[in-house]
N, C-alpha and C positions, 0 to 999 in steps of 0.2 A: 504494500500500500504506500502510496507518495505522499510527504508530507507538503501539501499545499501551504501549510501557513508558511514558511521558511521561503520568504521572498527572493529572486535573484536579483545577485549586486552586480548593479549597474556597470554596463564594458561602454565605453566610449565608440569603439570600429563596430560595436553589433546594437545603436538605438533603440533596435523594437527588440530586445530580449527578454522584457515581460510578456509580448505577446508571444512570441517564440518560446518560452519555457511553457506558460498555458496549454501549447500545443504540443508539447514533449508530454507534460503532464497528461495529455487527456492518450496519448498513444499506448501510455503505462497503466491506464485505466480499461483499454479493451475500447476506446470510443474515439471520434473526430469531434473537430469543433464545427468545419465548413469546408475541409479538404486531408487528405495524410499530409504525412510528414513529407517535408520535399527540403531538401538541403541544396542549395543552387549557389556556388559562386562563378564573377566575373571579375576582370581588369576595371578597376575602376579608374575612371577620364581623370587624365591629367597627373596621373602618378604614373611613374616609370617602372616596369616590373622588376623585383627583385631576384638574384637567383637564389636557388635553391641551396641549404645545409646539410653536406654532405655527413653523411655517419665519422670519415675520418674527421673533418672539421670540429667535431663535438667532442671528439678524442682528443685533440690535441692544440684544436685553435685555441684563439683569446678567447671569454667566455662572452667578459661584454661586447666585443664584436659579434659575435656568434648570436645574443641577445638585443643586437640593434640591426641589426638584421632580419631580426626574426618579428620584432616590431612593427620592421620597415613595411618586410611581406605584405602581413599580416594587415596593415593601413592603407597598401597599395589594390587591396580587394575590396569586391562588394558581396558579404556577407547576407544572402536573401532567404528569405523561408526561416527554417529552423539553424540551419551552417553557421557554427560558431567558429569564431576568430580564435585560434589555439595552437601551439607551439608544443613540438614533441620531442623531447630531447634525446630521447633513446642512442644507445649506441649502437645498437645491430641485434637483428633477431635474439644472439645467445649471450644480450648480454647479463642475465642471470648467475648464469652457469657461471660466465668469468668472472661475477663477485662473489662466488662459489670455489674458487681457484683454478678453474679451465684459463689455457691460455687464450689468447686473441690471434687471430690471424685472419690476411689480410688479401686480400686479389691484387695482381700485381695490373689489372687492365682498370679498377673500378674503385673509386672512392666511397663506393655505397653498398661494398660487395662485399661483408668478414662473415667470420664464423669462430667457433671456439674448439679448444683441443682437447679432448677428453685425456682425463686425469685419474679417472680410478682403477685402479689395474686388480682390486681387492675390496669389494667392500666392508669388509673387517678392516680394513685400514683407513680407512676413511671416514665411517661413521661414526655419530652423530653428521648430518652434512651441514650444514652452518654459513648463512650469508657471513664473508668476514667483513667487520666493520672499520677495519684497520685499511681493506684494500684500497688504493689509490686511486682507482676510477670509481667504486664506492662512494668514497669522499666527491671525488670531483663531480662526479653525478647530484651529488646532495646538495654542493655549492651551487651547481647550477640552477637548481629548481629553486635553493633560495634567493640567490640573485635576480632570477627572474620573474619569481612572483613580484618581490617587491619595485624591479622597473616595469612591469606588466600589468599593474596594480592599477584597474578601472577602466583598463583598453581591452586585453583579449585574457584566455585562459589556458591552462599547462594543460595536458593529458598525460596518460601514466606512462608508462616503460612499456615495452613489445612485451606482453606476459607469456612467453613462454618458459610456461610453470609445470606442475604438475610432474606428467610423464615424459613430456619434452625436456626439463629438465633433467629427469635420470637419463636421456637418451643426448644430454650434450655431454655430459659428464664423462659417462660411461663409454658411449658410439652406440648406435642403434643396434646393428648389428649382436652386440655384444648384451647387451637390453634384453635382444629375444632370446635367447638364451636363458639366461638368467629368469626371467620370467617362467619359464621351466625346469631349470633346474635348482632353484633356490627363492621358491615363491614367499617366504617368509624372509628374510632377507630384504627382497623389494617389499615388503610391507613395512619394514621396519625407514627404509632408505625413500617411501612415499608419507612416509606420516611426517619425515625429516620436513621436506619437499613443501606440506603443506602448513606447517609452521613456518619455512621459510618467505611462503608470498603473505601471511596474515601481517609477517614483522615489514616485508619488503610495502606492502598499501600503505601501513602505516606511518613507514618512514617519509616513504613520498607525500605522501597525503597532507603531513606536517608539513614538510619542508617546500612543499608549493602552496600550502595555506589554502588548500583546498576546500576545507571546511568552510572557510570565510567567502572566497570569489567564488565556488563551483568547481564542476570533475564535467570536461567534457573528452571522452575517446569514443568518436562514433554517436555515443549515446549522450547526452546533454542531460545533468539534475543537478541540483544543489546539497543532493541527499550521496551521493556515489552513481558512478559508472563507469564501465569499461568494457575492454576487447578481450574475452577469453579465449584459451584454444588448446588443443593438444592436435596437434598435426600428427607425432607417433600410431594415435590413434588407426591411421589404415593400417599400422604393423600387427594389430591384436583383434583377437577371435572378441565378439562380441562378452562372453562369458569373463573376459579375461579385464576388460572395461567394466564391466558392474562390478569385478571387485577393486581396480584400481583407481579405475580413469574417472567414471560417471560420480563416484562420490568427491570426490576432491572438487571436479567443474561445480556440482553444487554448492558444498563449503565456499569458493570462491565466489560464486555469484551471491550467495547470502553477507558475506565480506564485503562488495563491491557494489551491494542495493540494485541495481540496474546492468544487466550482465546482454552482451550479443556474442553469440557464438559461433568465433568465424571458423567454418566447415570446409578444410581443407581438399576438396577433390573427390575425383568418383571413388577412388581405395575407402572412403570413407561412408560411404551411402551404407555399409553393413551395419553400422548404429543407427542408422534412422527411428527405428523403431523406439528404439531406449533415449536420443534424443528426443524425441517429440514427447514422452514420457516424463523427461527430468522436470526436475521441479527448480527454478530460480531462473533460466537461461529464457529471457524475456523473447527473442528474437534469434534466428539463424541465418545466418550470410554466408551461403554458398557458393564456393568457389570451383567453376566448373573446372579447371585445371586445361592444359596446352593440348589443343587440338579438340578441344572439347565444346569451342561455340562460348556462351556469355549468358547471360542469364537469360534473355527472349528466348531461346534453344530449351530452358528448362522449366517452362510453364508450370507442368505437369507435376511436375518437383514439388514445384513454390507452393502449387496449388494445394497438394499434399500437405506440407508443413502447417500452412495457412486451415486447413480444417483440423490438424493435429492439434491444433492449439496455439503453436507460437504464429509471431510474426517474421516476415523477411527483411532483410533487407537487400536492396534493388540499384547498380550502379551502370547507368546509359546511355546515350544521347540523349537529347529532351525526344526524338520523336518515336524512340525503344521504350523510354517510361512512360509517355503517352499511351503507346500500344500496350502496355502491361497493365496498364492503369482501366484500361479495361476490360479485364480479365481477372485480377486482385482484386479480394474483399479490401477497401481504404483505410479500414481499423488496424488491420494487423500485417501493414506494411512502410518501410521510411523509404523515399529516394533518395539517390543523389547523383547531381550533373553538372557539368560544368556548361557557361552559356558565354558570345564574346561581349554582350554590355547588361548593365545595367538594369538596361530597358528591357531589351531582353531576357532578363529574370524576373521580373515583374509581371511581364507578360505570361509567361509560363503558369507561373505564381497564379496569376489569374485565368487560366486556361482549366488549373486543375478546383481552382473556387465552382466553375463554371458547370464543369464537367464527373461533379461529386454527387 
């Protein structure tokens, strides 16, 4: 249940974010107000576009360039529908694992391209697993969400870290590979080594959570409330038998989405459609965003999917040209779906905006 009385504080780059939360609010209730959810930016006139914050950059650049940049962005859009204006500091998919002690490494072609080294060769040797607090990009991650809440403070909003939590994280630690195995040959073991896992993201929200002053401005990742939200996942997940998920996977995504109040759960590819069933079942995970994966077509290709999910209970969420969310738009129930698109002005967001008032 949404706590309505807990007003959103005021962002300067997003002026209707009262009405915009209203409308986040009524998505989390099962209802619309006058149209779904539609997340729409453009280039707003007369600002110069910013470039983009590479994962290396946040590793190693200045932090307050890194932060007046992200301002810069962030000002140089127009923010339409529900699309809040928010900065994600993440380092790269694993970066959990390497405040966990997995190494970093790096694509020698992509600034936006790492991964981490798995580290446990024993887990007797390793357990307890333990975010270390000591670690250097730890700290500097901390730094930076503090520094940029406080120059961020009445313009835009922070979003959390890439949570690949859970299962993923025993599978960056360890190497997948080596995961499934283990999963079989020493299932207590990984009981022991996932209960670690989900003490580690209750400590890792909270840390964030503080240190971007979340509580105060808002949580927006995907999902927008003043109460918590975020992006969950376990992408290992196509690696295990269904049976193998309701004792690992499927409790841990709830515990987390009970953590994170407002939970969308991004659904990594067709390996993964053999949980359908016990997704559409879990209890917390508000919404599912499914990702058809390479060679697989885009969301219009999986109607039939959506449609599914859509009477299973949750909602979807929906990313297309405007004239692909059009056509989807009708065919989705509008309660238990959000879009989102990008448009080239202004006007042309409003338009849209008012296309889908029109046509609800």
């Amino acid at each position: 249940m949404t706590d309505k009385s807990k007003k959103p504080t005021p962002l300067a780059f997003k002026p209707d974010l009262e009405e915009a939360s209203e409308r986040w609010n009524a998505f989390y209730a099962g209802e619309i107000i006058d149209r779904p959810v539609v997340c729409v930016t453009a280039p707003r006139e007369g600002f110069k576009p910013v470039s983009g914050i590479s994962y290396h950059d946040k590793v190693y650049g200045d932090m307050d360039e890194i932060i007046d940049r992200a301002i810069a962005g962030a000002e140089a859009r127009f923010w339409g529908g529900e699309a809040i204006p928010t900065f994600g500091p993440s380092f790269g998919p694993d970066e959990i694992a390497v405040f966990t002690g997995a190494g970093l490494r790096w694509s020698d072609d992509s600034p936006n391209t790492n991964w981490s080294a798995p580290f446990v060769k024993d887990w007797e040797e390793v357990l307890p697993l333990k975010l270390q607090k000591d670690h250097s990009l730890w700290q500097r991650m901390l730094e930076i969400y503090r520094r940029a809440a406080d120059r961020m403070a009445g313009k835009m909003l922070l979003s959390s870290l890439d949570l690949h939590t859970n299962m993923d994280l025993l599978a960056a630690v360890r190497g997948p590979q080596k995961l499934c195995i283990d999963l079989i040959d020493q299932p207590e073991t990984i009981d022991r080594a996932m209960a670690d896992a989900r003490a580690i993201f209750r400590e890792l929200w909270e840390a964030i959570s503080r240190a971007g002053r979340m509580d105060e401005f808002g949580y927006c990742h995907a999902f927008y409330s003043m109460e918590g939200a975020a992006v969950l996942q376990c992408d290992f997940s196509c690696m295990v038998s269904p049976e193998m998920s309701r004792r690992w996977i499927l409790p841990a995504l709830e515990e987390e989405a009970e953590i994170v109040k407002h939970a969308l759960y991004h659904w990594d590819g067709p390996g993964a459609l053999t949980h359908t069933d016990d997704l559409l079942a879990s209890v917390g995970l508000h919404a599912l965003s499914y990702v058809p994966g390479a060679g697989h077509g885009n969301h219009k290709d999986h109607l039939e999917l959506l449609k599914r999910v859509q009477k299973g209970g949750k909602a979807v969420q929906i990313h297309g040209s405007p004239e692909e969310i059009k056509f989807m738009h009708r065919e989705l129930k509008p309660e238990k779906v959000f879009y989102g698109t990008n448009v080239k002005s202004q006007a042309d967001a409003e338009e849209l905006l008012a296309w889908f008032v029109r046509n609800t």
